[in-house]
VOGU-3710 file (C-alpha; in Angstrom, 3 decimals, decimal comma):
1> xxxxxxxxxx> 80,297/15,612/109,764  76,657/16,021/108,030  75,147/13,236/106,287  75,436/14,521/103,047  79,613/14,740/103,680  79,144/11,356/105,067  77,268/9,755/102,233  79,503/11,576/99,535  82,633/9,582/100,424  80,841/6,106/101,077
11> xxxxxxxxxx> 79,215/6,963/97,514  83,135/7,636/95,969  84,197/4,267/98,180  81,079/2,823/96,565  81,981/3,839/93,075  85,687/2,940/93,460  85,077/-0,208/94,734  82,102/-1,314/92,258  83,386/0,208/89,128  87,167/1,233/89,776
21> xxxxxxxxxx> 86,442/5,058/89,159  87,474/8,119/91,670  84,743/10,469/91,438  85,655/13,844/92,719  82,365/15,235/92,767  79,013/13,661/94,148  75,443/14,979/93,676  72,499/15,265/96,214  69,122/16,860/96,060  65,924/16,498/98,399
31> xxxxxxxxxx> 63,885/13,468/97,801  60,644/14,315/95,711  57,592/13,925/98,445  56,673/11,162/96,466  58,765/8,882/96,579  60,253/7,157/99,977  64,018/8,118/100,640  64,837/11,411/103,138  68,077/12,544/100,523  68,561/11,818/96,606
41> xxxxxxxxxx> 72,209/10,718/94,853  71,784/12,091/91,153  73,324/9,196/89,308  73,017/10,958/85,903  76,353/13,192/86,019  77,995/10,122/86,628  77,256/8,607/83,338  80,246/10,803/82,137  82,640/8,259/83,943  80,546/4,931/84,288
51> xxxxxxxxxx> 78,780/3,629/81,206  75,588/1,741/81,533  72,462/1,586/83,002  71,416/4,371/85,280  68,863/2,278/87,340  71,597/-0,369/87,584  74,060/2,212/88,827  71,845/3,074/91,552  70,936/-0,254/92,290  74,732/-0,979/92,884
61> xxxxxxxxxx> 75,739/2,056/95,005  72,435/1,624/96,639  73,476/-1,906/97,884  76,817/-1,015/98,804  75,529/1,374/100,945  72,929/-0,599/102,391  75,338/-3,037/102,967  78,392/-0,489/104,853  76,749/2,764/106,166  74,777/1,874/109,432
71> xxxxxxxxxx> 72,574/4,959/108,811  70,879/3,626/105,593  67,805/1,786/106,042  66,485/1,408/102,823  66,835/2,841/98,962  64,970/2,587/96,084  65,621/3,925/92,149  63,650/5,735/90,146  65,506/6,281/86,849  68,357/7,875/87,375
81> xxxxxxxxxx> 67,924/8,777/91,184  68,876/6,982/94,125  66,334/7,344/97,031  68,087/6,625/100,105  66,034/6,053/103,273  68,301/6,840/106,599  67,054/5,203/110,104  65,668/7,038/112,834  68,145/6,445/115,140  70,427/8,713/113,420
91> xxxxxxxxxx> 68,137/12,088/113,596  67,460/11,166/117,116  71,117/10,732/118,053  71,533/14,882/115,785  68,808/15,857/117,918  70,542/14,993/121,194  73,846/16,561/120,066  71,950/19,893/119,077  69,153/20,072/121,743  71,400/21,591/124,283
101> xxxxxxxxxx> 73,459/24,230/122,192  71,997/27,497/122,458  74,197/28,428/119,481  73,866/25,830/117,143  74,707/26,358/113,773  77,204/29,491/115,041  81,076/29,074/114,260  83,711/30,992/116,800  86,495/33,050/114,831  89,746/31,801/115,067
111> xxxxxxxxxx> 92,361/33,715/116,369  94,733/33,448/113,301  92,307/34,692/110,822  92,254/38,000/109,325  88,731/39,783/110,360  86,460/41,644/108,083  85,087/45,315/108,106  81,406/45,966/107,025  80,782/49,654/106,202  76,870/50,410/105,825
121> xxxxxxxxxx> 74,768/53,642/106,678  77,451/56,048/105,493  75,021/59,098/105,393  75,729/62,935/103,955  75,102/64,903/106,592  72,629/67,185/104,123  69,672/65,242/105,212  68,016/62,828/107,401  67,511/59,016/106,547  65,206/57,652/104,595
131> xxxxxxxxxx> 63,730/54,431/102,944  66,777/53,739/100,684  69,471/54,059/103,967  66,878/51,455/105,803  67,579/49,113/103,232  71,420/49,850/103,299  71,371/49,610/107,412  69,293/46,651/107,156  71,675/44,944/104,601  74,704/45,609/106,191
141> xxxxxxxxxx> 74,087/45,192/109,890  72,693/41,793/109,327  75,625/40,837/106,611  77,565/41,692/109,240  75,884/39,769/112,137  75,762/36,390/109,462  79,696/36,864/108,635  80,011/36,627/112,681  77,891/33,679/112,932  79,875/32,169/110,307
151> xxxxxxxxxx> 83,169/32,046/112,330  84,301/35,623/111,056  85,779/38,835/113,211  83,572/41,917/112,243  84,180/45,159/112,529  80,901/47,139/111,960  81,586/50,823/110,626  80,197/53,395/108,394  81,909/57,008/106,632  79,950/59,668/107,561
161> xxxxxxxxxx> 79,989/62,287/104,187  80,200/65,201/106,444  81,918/67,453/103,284  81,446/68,481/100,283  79,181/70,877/97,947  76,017/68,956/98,719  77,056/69,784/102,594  77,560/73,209/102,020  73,846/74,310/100,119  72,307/72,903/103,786
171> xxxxxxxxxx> 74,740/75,188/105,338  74,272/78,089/102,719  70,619/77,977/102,707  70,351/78,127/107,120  72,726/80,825/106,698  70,482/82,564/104,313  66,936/82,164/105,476  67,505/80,371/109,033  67,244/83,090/110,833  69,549/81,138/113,776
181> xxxxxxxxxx> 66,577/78,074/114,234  67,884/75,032/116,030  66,418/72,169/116,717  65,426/72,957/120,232  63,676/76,000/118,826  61,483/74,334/116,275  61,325/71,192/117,994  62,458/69,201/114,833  65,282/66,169/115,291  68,641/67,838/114,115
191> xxxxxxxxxx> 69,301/66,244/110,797  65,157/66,568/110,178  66,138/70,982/110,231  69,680/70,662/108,321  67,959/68,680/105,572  65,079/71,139/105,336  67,682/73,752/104,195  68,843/71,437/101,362  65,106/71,205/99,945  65,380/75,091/100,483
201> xxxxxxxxxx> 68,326/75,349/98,850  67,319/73,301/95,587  64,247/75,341/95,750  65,930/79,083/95,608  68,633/77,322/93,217  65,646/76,579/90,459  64,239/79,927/90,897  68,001/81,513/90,357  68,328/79,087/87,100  64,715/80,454/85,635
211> xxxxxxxxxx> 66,147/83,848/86,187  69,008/83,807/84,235  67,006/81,876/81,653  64,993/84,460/80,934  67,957/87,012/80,357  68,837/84,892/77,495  70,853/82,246/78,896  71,304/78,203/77,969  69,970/76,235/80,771  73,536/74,690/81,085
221> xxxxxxxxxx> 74,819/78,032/81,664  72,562/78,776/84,252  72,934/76,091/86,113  76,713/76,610/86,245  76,204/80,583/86,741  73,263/80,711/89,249  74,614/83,001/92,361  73,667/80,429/95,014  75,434/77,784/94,028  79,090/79,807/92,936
231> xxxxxxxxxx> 78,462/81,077/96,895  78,363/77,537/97,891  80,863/76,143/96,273  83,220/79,390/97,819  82,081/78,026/100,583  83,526/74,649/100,146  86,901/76,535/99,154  86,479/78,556/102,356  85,653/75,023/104,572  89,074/73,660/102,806
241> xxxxxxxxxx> 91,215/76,087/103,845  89,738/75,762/107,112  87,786/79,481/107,462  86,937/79,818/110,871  83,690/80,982/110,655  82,782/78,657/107,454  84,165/75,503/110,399  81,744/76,840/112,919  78,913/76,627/111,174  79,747/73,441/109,525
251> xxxxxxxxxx> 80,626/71,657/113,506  77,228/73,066/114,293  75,169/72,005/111,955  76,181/68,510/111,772  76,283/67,767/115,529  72,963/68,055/115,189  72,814/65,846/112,375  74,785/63,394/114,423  72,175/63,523/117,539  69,410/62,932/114,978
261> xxxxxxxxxx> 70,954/59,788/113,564  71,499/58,314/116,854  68,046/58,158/117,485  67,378/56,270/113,996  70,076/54,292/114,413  68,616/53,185/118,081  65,240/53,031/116,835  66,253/50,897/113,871  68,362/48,537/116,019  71,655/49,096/114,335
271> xxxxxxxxxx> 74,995/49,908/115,630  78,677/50,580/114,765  81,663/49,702/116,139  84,098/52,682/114,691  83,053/55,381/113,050  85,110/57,503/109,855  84,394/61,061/108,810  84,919/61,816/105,570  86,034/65,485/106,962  89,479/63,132/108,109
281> xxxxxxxxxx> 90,138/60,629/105,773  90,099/62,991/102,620  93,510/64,199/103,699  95,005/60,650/103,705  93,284/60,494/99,835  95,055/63,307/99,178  98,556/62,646/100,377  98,141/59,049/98,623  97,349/60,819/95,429  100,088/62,976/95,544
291> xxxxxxxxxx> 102,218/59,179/96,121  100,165/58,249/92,970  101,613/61,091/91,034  105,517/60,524/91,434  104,626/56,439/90,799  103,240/56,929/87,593  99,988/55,602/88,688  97,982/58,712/88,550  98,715/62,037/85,930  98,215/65,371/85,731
301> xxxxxxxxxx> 96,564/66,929/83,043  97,009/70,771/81,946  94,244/72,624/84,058  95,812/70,967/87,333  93,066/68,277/87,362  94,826/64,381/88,536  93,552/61,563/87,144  94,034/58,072/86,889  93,393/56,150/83,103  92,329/52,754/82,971
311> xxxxxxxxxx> 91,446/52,327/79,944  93,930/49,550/79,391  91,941/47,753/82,194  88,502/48,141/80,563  87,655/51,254/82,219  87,823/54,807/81,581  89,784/57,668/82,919  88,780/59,088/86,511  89,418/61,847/88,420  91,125/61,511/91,810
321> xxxxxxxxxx> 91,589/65,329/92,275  89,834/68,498/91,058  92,154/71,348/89,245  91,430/73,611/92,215  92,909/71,343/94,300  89,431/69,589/95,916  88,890/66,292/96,445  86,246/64,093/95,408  84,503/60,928/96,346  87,020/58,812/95,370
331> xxxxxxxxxx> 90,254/60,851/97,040  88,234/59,872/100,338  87,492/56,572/99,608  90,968/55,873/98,786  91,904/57,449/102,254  89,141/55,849/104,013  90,619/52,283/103,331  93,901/52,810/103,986  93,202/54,389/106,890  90,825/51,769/108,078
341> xxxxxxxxxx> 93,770/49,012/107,561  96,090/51,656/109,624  93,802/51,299/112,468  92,724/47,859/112,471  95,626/45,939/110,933  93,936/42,940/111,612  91,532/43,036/108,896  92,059/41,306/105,260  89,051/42,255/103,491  86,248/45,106/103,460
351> xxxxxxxxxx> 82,542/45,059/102,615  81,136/48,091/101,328  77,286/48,095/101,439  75,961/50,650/98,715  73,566/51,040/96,226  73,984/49,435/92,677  74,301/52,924/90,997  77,777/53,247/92,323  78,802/49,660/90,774  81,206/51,576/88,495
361> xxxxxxxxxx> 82,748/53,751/91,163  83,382/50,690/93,458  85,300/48,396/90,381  87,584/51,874/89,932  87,900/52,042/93,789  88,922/48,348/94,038  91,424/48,470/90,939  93,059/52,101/92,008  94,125/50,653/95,372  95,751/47,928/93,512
371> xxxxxxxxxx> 97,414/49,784/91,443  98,879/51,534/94,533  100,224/48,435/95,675  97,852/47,109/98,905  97,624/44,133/98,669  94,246/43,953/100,676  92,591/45,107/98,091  91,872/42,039/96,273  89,368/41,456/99,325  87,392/44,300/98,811
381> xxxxxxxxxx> 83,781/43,434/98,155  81,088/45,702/96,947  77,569/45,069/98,491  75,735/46,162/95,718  71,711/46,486/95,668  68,735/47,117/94,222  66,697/50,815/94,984  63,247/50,519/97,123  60,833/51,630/95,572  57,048/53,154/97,144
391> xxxxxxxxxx> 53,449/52,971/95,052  54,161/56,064/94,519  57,367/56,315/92,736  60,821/57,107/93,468  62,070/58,979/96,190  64,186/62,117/95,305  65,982/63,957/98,765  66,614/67,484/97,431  63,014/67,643/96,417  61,920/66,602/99,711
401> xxxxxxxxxx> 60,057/63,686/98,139  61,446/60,775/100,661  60,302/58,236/102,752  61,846/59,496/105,791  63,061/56,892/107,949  61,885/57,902/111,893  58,389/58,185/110,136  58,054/54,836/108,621  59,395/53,213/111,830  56,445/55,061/113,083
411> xxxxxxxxxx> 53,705/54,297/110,854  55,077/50,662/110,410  54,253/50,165/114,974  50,708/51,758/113,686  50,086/49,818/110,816  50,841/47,164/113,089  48,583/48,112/115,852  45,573/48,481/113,211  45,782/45,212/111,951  46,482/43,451/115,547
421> xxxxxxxxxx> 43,602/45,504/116,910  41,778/44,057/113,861  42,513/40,692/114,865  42,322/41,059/118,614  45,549/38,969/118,991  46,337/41,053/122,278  43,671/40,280/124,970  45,177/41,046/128,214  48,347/43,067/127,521  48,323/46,167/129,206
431> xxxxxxxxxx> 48,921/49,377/126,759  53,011/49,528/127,724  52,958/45,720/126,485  51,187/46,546/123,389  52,803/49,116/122,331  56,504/47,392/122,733  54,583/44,319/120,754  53,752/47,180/117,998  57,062/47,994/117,739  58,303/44,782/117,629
441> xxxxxxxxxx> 55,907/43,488/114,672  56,408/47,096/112,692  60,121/46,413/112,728  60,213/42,613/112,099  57,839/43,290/109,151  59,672/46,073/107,629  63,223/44,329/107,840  61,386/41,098/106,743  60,019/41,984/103,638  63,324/43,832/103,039
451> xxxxxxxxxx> 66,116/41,534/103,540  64,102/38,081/102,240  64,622/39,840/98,728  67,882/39,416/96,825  70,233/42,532/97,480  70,967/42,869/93,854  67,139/42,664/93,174  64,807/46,184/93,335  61,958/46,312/95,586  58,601/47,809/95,333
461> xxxxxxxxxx> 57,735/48,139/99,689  54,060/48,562/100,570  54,052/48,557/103,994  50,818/46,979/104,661  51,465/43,925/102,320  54,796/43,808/104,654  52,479/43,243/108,208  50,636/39,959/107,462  49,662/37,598/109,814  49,855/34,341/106,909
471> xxxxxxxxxx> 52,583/34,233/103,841  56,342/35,000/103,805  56,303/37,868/106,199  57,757/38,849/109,751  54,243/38,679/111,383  53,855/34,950/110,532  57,059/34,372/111,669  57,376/35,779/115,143  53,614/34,450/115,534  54,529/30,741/115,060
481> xxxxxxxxxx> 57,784/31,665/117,401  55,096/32,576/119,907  52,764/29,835/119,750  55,076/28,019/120,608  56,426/29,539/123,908  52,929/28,895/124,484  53,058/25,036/123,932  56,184/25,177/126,002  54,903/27,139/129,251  51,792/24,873/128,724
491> xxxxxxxxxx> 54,075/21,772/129,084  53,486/20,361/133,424  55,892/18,215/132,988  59,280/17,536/133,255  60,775/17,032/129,290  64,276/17,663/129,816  65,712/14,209/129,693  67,019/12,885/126,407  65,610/10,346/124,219  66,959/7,447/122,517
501> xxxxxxxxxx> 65,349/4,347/120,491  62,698/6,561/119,431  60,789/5,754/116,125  59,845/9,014/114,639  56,785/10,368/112,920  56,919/11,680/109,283  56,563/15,385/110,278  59,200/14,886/113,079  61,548/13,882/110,553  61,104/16,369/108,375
511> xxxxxxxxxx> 61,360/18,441/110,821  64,690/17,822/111,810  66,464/17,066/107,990  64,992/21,482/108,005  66,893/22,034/111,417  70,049/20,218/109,970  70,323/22,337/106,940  70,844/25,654/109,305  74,216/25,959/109,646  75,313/25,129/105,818
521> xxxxxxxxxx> 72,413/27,913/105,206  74,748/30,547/107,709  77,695/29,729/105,849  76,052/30,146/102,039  74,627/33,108/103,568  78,191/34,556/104,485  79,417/33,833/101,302  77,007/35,163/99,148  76,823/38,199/101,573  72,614/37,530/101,116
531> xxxxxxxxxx> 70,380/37,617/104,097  67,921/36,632/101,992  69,304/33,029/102,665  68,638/33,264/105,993  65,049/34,754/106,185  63,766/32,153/103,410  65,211/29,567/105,155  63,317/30,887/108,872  59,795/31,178/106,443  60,707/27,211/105,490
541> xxxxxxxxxx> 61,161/26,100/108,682  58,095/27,655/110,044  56,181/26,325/107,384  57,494/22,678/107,888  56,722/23,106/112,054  53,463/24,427/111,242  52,474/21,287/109,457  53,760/19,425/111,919  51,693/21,306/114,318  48,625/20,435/112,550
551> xxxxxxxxxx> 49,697/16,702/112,127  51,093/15,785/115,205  49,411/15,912/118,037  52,163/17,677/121,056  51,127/18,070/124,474  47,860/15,442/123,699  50,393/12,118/122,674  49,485/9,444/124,353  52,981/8,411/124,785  55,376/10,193/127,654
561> xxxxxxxxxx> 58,317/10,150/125,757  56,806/11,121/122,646  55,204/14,077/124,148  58,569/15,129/125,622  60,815/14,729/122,079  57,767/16,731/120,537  58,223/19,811/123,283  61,989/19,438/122,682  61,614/19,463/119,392  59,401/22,609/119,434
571> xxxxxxxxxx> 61,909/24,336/121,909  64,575/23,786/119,370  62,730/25,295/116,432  61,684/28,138/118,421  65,481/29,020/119,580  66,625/28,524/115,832  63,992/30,865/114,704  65,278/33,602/117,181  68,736/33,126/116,304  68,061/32,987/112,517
581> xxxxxxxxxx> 66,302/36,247/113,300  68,947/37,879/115,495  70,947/37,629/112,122  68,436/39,295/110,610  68,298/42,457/113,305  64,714/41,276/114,296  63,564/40,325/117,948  60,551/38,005/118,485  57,393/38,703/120,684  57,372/35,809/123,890
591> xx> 53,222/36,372/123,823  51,451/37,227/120,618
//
């Protein structure tokens, strides 16, 4: 039990006792730096049930207290605040029951409790990945990763969009002007050459559109009329009724969009457990729609077209099936859950990690596979988030205006090799050591600065700002990780014996109240599906160890046993900054 659960029920036995009134609630807050007390009762909402004097409130809980909860050493009030001062002995005793768990702060699942499924990544196969899907991988993996850590199962999974119109212009365009290139003949990662074809495709497409402008048509009509696209979207008809040739070309082309996202995906440090293809579960939509039909749920209108209304819900009408038969996003989302609770029965709720533009399609989502009766689907959660955002404006994929993601992994290892160079941090690493530490700061910058931001909130990323050795950023991070490895493989003596009866130092203790907030932090995190708890909370604890650091003097104490709590103490932080990291999908450097 933490001290704050322990305090809240001697405060209710306080207030029961003292004034005959059950509280159900009780406040805490940190104590103010200036004043003397390590945790703060907020007496104030408690003048709704106790009339009288706030300062004599506190006074009275504050005695009882005193009086019948060993921890408490001392209290004092300042206006409506109770300052309560808890003895040493109790951190120390924490410390002892933490120092040895390598996992501390981590919950195992139980066995009887329905697991979760994370979906991130969930690329078309049109195009490679870029700055936006970083953010989405980023987001999800390490939602994922805190959900474990929070006693959860996880399954991590994505839909690949292999189908679909957008699909078909990369595969039109190749067809047209490829003249049979493959990636082994231009050298070019597989999903780098397919998405070439889509730029090419946009670009022939606007050309077609001025054309038919000029013979006196609306832009609207040429849009809709331009040859290129009424041959792509045969093609899509062909593809459907599974045209042998149209298949070929589509298996080819995205197998090599597949080997090209492995080698993001590794390079990024992200991984799946199961994978869907949109190519498969769009079938399952389809049959469920047709289910949807003879329920009443869904209705067909005139041209062929099925829809479902929700307009008595708040919503509008949507479409769940083109006229011509086709399905559209949301036949294969429909089919994609279901299936995914087919195959894993086990799991009771899905998270769905995608950008805030498709807020709309995720509440129809959610409230169509209600309507068909799943009862699952009140678990479904949609990871919404904010768009990233360059200097240089937003990113636009069919005019070939993105941030591709293999080239700022790239340029992040050689923005941190500038800047390390710059400080000559890396005296005596050999190049193959350097270049792993490179990689290693370029990544923990980049998903630094990108997960301590609110999901919901947009980010402008400026990849410099991101690799900073001081401030809220990866760098500073994994560099105060690394000083201290250094204290401890500086450390000649032997400080693996536990401690009791020690009287602590200011900056030890705050220290430790930092190190007991981590596992409430993993849980809030998991709940609020924001990593953004967890990396603010690392950047807080390294702040409070490097004042300590500065304060305190470690491997110089005069005092044995206080030089051996202080390495301990160290070792700790350092192991709760790697885990808190590993949430986070970032390593940390031993030697910086």
């Amino acid at each position: 039990m933490s001290l704050q659960e322990t305090l809240s029920i001697q405060v209710k036995q306080a207030v029961q006792s003292t004034f005959s009134i059950s509280l159900d609630i009780v406040e805490f807050q940190a104590t103010r730096k200036e004043f003397a007390g390590d945790i703060t009762l907020v007496i104030f909402p408690m003048l709704r049930f106790i009339k009288g004097n706030p300062v004599q409130i506190g006074n009275d809980i504050g005695n009882y207290l005193f009086e019948n909860v060993d921890e408490v050493k001392a209290f004092n009030v300042v206006k409506g605040f109770l300052n309560i001062e808890i003895e040493d002995s109790y951190y120390v005793q924490f410390f002892n029951e933490i120092s040895t768990n390598d996992c501390y702060g981590f919950v195992s699942p139980k066995v009887e409790d329905k697991a979760i499924m994370v979906e991130y990544s969930s690329p078309n196969t049109n195009k490679p990945l870029h700055l936006g899907h970083i953010r989405n991988n980023l987001l999800g993996y390490s939602v994922a990763e805190i959900l474990k850590a929070s006693g959860k199962k996880v399954y991590k999974t994505q839909i690949i969009n292999d189908r679909g119109i957008h699909i078909c212009k990369s595969m039109l365009a190749w067809k047209r002007f490829g003249n049979g290139e493959t990636p082994e003949s231009t050298g070019l990662k597989g999903d780098k050459l397919v998405g070439s074809y889509y730029v090419k495709f946009d670009q022939e497409y606007k050309k077609e559109i001025q054309a038919l402008i000029t013979t006196g048509k609306t832009e609207e009509e040429a849009k809709k009329q331009a040859p290129i696209l009424l041959e792509a979207q045969n093609m899509l008809l062909k593809w459907e009724a599974g045209d042998e040739e149209t298949v070929a070309l589509w298996e080819k082309m995205n197998h090599w969009v597949y080997d090209g996202f492995d080698i993001t995906y590794k390079n990024l440090g992200v991984d799946f457990d199961t994978l869907y293809y949109e190519s498969n579960t769009y079938l399952l939509g389809k049959e469920f729609v047709a289910e949807g039909l003879k329920s009443g749920v869904f209705v067909k209108e005139a041209d062929g077209s099925v829809w479902c209304d929700l307009t008595e819900d708040g919503l509008d009408k949507k479409i769940v099936q083109r006229a011509d038969g086709t399905a559209v996003y949301m036949t294969q989302d429909i089919g994609t859950a279901i299936q995914r609770i087919k195959d894993f029965p086990d799991v009771g709720g899905m998270v769905y990690t995608v950008g805030n533009e498709q807020d709309y399609h995720f509440k129809v989502l959610f409230l169509i596979l209600k309507k068909l009766g799943f009862d699952w689907a009140k678990n479904l959660y949609h990871l919404s988030y904010g768009m990233v955002d360059l200097p240089s404006g937003k990113m636009k994929s069919r005019e070939g205006t993105v941030v591709d993601a293999d080239d700022l992994i790239d340029e992040m290892a050689s923005t941190a090799a500038e800047i390390s160079e710059e400080l000559g941090k890396l005296d005596g690493y050999s190049e193959s050591e350097k270049q792993e530490l490179y990689k290693t700061i370029g990544l923990g910058a980049l998903k630094y600065f990108i997960l301590k931001v609110d999901p919901k909130k947009r980010i402008l990323f400026d990849p410099k700002e991101s690799i900073d050795f001081q401030g809220n950023t990866g760098p500073f991070i994994q560099y105060t990780y690394a000083r201290i490895q250094s204290i401890i493989r500086k450390a000649d003596f032997d400080y693996s014996k536990p401690l009791t009866g020690m009287t602590l130092n200011e900056k030890e203790k705050e220290l430790l109240k930092q190190l007991q907030l981590f596992p409430e932090v993993i849980q809030n995190a998991a709940e609020t599906h924001s990593p953004a708890l967890i990396a603010n909370y690392t950047y807080d604890l390294v702040k409070e160890f490097n004042s300590f650091y500065q304060n305190v003097s470690i491997l110089g104490a005069d005092d044995l046993n206080d030089k051996i709590f202080r390495v301990q103490l160290s070792k700790k932080v350092a192991l709760t900054i790697k885990n808190a990291f590993k949430l986070l999908g970032i390593n940390v450097p031993e030697r910086m």
